[in-house]
C-alpha positions in Angstrom: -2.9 -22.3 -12.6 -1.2 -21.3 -15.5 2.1 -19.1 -15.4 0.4 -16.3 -16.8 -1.8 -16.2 -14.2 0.6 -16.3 -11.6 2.4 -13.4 -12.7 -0.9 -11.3 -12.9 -0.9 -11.9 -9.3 2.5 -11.2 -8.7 1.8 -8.0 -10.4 -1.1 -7.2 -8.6 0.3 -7.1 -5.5 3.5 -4.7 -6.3 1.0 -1.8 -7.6 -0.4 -2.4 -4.1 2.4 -1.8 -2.6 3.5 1.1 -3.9 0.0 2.3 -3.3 -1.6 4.3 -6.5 -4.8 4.9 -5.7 -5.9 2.0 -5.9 -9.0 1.7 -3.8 -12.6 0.5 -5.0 -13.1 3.3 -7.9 -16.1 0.8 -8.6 -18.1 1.2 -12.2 -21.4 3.2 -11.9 -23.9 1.0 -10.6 -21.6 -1.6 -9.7 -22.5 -3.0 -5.9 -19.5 -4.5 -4.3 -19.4 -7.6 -2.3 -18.8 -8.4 1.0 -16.0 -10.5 2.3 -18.4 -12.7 3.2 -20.1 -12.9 -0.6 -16.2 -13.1 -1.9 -15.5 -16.2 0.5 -18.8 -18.0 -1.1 -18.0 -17.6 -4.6 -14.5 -18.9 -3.9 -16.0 -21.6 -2.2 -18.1 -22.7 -5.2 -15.2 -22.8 -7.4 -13.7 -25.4 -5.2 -16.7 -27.2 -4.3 -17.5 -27.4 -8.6 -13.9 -28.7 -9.2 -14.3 -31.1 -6.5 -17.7 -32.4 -8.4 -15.9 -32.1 -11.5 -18.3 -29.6 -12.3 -16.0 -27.8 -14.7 -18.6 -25.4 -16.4 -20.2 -24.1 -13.4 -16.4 -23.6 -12.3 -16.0 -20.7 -14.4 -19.8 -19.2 -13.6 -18.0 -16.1 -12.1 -15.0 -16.0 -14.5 -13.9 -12.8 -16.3 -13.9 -12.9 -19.8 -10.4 -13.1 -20.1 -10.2 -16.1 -17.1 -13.3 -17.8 -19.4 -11.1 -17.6 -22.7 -8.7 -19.2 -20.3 -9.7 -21.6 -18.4 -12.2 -23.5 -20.5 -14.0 -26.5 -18.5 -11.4 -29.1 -20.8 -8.5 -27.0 -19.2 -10.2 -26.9 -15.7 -10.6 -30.9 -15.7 -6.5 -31.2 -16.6 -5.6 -29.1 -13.5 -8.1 -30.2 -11.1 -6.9 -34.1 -12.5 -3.2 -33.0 -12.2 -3.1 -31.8 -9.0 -5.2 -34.5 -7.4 -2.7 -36.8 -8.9 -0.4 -34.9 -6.8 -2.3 -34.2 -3.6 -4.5 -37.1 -3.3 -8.6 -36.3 -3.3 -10.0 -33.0 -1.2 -11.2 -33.9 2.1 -12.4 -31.1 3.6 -12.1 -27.1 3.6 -10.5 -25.8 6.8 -10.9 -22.0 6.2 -11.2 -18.6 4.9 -8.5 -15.3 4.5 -8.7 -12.2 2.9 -6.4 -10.2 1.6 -7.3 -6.7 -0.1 -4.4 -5.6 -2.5 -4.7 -2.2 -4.7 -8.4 -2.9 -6.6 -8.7 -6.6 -6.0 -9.5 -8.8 -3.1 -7.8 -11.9 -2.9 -9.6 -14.7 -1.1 -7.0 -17.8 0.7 -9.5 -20.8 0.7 -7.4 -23.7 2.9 -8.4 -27.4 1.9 -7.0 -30.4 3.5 -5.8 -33.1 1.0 -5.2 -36.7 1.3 -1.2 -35.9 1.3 -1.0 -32.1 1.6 -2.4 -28.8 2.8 -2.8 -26.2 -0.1 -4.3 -23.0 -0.1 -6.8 -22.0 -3.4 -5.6 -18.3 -4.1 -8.7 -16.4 -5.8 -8.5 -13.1 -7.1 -11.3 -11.4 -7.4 -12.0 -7.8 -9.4 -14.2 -5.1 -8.3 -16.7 -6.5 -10.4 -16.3 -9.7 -8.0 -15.3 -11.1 -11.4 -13.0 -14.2 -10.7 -9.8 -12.6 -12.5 -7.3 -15.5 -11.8 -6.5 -18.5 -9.2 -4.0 -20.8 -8.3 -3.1 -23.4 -6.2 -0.2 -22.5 -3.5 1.3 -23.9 -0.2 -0.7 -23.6 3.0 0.8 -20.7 4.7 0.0 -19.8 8.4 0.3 -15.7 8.4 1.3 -14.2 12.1 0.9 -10.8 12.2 4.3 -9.5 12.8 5.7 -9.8 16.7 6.0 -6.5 18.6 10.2 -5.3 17.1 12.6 -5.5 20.4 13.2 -2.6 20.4 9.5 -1.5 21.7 9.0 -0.7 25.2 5.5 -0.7 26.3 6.5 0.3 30.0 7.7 3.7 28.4 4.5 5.0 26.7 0.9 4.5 26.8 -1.5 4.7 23.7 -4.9 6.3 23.5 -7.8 7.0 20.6 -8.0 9.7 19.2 -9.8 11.9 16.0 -8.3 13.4 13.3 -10.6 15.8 11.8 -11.1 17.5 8.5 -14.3 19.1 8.2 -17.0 16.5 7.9 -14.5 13.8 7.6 -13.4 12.3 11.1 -10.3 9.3 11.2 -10.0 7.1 14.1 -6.4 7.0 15.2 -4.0 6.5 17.6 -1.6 8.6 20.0 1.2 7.0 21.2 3.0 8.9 24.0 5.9 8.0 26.1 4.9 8.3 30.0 5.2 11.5 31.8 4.2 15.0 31.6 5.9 15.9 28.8 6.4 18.2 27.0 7.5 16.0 24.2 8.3 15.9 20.4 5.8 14.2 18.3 5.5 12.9 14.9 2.5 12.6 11.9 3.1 9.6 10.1 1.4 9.8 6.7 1.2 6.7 4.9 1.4 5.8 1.2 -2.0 5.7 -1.4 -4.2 3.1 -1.2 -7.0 2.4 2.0 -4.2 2.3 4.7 -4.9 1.6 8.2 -3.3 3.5 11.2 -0.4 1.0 10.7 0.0 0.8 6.9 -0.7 -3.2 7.5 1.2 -4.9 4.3 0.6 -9.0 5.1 1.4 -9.3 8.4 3.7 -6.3 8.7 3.1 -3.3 10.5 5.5 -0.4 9.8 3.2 2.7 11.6 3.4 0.3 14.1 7.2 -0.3 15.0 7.8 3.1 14.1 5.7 4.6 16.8 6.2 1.9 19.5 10.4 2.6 18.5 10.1 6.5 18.8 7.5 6.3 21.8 9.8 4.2 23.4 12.8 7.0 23.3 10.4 10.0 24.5 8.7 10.6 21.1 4.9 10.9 21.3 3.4 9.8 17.8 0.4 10.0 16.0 -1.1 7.4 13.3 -4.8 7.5 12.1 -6.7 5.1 9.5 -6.7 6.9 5.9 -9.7 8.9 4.2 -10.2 6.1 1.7 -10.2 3.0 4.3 -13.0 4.9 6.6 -14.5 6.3 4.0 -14.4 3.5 1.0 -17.7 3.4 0.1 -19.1 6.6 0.2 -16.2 7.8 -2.1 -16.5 4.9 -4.6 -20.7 5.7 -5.0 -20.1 9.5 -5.4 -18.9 9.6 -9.2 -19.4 13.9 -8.6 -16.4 13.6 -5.9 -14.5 11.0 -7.6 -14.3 13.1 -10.6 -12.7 15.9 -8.5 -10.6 13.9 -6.0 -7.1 14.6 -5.9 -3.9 13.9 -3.5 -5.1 16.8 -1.5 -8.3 14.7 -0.3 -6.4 11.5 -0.5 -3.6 12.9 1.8 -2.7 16.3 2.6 -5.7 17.8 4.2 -5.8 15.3 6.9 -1.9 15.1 7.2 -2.5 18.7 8.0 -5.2 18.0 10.4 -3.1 15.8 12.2 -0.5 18.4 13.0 -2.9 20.8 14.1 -4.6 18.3 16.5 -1.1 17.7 18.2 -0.6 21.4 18.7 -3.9 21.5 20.9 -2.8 18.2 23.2 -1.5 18.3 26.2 1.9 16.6 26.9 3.2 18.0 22.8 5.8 20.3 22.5 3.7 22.5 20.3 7.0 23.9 18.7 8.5 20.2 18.1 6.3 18.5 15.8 7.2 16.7 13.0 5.8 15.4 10.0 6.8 11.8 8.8 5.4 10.8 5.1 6.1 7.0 3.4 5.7 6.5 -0.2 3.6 8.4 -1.3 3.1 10.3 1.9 6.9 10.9 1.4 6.0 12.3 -2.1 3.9 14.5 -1.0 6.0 16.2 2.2 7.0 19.3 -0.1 2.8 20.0 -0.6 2.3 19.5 3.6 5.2 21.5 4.3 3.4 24.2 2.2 -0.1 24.1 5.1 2.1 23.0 7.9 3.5 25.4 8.3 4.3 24.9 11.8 5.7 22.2 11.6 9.4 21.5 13.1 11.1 19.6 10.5 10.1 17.2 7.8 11.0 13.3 7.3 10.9 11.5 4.0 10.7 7.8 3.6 10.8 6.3 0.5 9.4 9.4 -1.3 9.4 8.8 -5.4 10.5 12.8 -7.2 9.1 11.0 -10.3 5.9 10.7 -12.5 3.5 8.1 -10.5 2.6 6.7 -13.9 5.9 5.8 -14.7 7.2 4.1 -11.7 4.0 1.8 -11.9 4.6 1.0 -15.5 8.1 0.4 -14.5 7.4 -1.6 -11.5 5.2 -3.9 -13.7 7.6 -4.5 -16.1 10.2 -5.3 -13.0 7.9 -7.7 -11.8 6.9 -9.3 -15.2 10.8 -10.0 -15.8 10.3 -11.7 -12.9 8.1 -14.8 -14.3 10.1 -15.3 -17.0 9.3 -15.5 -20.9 6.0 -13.3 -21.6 2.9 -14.9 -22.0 0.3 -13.3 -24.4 -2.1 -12.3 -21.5 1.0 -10.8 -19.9 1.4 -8.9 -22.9 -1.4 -7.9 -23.2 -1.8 -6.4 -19.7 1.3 -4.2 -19.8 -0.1 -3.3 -23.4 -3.2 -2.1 -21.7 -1.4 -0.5 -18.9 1.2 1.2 -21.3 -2.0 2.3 -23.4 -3.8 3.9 -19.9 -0.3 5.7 -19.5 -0.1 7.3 -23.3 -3.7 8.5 -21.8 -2.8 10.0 -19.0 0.0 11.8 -20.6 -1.9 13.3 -22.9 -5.1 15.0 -20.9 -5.7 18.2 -20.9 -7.8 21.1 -18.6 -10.5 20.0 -20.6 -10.7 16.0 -19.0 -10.6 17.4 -15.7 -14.1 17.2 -14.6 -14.4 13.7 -16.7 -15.3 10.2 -14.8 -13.2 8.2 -16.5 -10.6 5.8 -14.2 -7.3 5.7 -15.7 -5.1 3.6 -13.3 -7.5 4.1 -10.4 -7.9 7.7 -10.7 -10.0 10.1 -12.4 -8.2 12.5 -14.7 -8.2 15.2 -12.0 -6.0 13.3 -9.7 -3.1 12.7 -12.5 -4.2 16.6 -13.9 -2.9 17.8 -10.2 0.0 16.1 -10.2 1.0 16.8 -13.7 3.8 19.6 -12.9 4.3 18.4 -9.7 8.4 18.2 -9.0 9.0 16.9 -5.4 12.4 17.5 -5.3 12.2 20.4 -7.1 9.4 21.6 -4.8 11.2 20.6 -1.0 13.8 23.2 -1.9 10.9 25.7 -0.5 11.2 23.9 2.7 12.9 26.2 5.3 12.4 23.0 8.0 14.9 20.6 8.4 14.7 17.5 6.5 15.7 14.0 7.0 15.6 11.7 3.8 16.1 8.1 4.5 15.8 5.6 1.1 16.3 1.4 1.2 18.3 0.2 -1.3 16.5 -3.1 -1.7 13.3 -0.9 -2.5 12.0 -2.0 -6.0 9.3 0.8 -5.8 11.0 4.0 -5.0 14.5 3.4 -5.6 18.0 5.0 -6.2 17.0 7.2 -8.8 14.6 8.6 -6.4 17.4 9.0 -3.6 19.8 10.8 -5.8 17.1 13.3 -7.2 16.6 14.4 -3.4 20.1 14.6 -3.0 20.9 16.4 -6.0 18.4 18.7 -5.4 18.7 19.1 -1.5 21.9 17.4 -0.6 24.0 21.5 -0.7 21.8 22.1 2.3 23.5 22.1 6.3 19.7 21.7 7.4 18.8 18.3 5.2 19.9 14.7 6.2 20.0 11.9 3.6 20.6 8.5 4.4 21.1 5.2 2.5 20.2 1.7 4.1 21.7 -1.0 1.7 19.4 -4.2 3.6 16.4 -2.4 3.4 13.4 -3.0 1.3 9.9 -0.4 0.8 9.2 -1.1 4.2 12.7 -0.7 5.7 12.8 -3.8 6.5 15.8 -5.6 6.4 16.6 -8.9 3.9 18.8 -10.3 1.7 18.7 -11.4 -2.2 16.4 -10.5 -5.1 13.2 -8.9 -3.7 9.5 -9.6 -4.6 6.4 -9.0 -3.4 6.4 -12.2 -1.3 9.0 -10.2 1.2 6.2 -7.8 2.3 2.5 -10.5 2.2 4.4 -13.6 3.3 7.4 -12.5 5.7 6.6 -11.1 9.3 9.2 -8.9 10.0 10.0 -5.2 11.7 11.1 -1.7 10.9 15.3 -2.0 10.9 16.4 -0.7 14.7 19.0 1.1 12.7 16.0 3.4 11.1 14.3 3.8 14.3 17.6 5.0 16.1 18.0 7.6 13.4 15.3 9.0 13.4 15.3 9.4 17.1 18.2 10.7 17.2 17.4 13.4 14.0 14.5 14.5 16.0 15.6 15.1 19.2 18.3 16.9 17.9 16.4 19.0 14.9 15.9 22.6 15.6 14.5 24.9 13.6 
């Protein structure tokens, strides 16, 4: 497809990453597809270009994909790449891929001389908003790190609970009677799993396998807004009022409360353990965990949510090169949704309307938020760990903590120069493609640290 279109997609997928909330805030009355629906209308687009049926192509275009990709530019591409790839002779297979508010659907087809996959992303309007043609990639789920030891803990379900609201999760303890330390892992925004999945890549994962596997007990659960995903999209009442408390905190806090009442937990050594946007957010569950043993940043942003996303968009829209007028006019309409943001008042609080995924009482609560600022209330120790390869929460981010918290004997900060958002390790530029297309681990180096930080924390 056309370069513009292939750096929406690029974009797409960084605002997933760092996880806004970004998950289904569907239009009233909207009814959202199934994976299943999504793989059929992809399917038709391939099936119509292979028929050269170029106007029912676009039957499930966008309007700005139908100003676009008119049937005459449809029959150049499809004709292009044929000349390139030989006819289609058959379509092998389906993936999905859900990244912040779209779902991208991988449709393989088997040409005469190559393997291609037709990317399709789709809106929550299961509005075709862009495709392209890329290479056939197999994606393994990432192997267990090396530094796991499964003969040194054992894993069992579990529910975190928060009034009505009840999380599947998962406690991983190392074997014996304990007592032992444990850990909350909160992850970033967005409809996380127990083991904040990005592409292949499990980070909750290798981080609780790691600790588990030096006598650290863990505990990971799927988010509010996976489990829960359509009943808070069709509930425009609770969407008006959600904020980072329902998103997060309340079930972070949950969490530590559940591992005070199990057996084997040091109820006195529990630790919280917050990524992203969980990492953001430590200073507000320090202020309800009050139990809790120590505190461990990863990745946290100290600044305005709204402008690291428009920030990150630009980063990636350098990325592709010489703007395109759609490109344009996306960060226009993004910059636009950030002037709105900025300027709500009290008033817009109990409105409806989604600006970046959120209702204006998510971005109202977080308005005089100063995490940096605010984890100087923390009495806890604090471990702050940062990547320098991160692109989403960077530097700037890392030396607000410090300046803020670096005076204290109690607080650990630490700087990993190969490490990406993940803390994974790598090497050169970094782009989206490092977390979707590589399978990788948690750095051992990070593991070990934290080990040793909480084994060694007291209060």
């Amino acid at each position: 497809m056309t370069k513009g279109l292939a750096s929406k997609r690029n974009i797409l997928a960084v605002i997933m990453l760092f996880g806004f909330l970004a998950w289904s805030l569907q239009s009233s009355g909207q009814e959202k597809l199934d994976v299943g629906q999504l793989e059929l209308r992809a399917r038709e687009l391939i099936e119509n270009l292979r028929q050269d049926n170029y106007q029912a192509a676009g039957q499930y275009f966008d309007q700005t994909m139908k100003k676009q990709a008119t049937p005459p530019t449809l029959k150049m591409i499809w004709e292009g790449l044929q000349a390139r790839t030989g006819a289609l002779k058959e379509i092998k297979g389906f993936r999905h891929e859900a990244q912040g508010p779209y779902d991208f659907i991988y449709v393989t087809g088997v040409f005469e001389k190559q393997t291609l996959d037709l990317r399709v992303v789709f809106n929550k309007q299961a509005e075709i908003a862009g495709f392209s043609f890329v290479p056939h990639l197999e994606v393994k789920e990432s192997p267990p790190p090396s530094y796991a030891r499964p003969e040194l803990f054992q894993e069992a379900e579990v529910q975190v609970r928060t009034g009505d609201w009840i999380l599947p999760g998962t406690l991983t303890r190392p074997q014996g009677t304990g007592p032992f330390p444990a850990v909350v892992l909160v992850h970033g925004s967005g409809p996380n799993d127990q083991d904040e999945t990005i592409g292949p890549n499990k980070p909750f994962r290798d981080i609780a396998w790691g600790l588990a596997s030096k006598g650290i007990a863990v505990l990971r659960y799927d988010k509010r807004t996976k489990v829960y995903e359509q009943k808070l999209s069709s509930d425009r009442q609770r969407l008006a009022s959600f904020t980072v408390n329902e998103e997060t905190i309340a079930d972070a806090v949950s969490a530590v409360a559940l591992l005070r009442q199990t057996e084997g937990v040091d109820p006195d050594r529990i630790f919280v353990l917050g990524h992203s946007l969980g990492g953001m957010l430590i200073p507000r569950i320090a202020q309800k965990a009050k139990t809790a043993a120590g505190f461990i940043i990863m990745a946290g942003l100290t600044r305005p949510l709204e402008d690291t996303i428009l920030e990150q968009t630009r980063y990636l829209l350098a990325l592709q090169g010489p703007a395109t007028e759609e490109s344009k006019k996306k960060l226009q309409e993004l910059e636009s949704a950030v002037t709105r943001i900025k300027a709500l008042t009290e008033a817009d609080k109990n409105s409806t309307e989604i600006l970046i995924g959120a209702a204006p009482a998510y971005w109202l609560d977080l308005r005089d938020y100063r995490p940096a600022e605010a984890a100087r209330k923390i009495e806890q120790p604090i471990l702050i760990l940062q990547g320098q390869r991160d692109y989403q929460v960077t530097e700037v981010d890392f030396k607000a903590w410090k300046q803020a918290l670096g005076d204290r004997q109690n607080v650990t900060l630490k700087l990993y120069p190969a490490c990406n958002h993940l803390f994974m390790e790598g090497k050169g530029l970094i782009t989206p493609d490092e977390y979707l297309y590589r399978a990788g681990n948690v750095s051992e180096e990070v593991i070990n640290d934290i080990a040793s930080w909480i084994l060694s924390s007291r209060r």
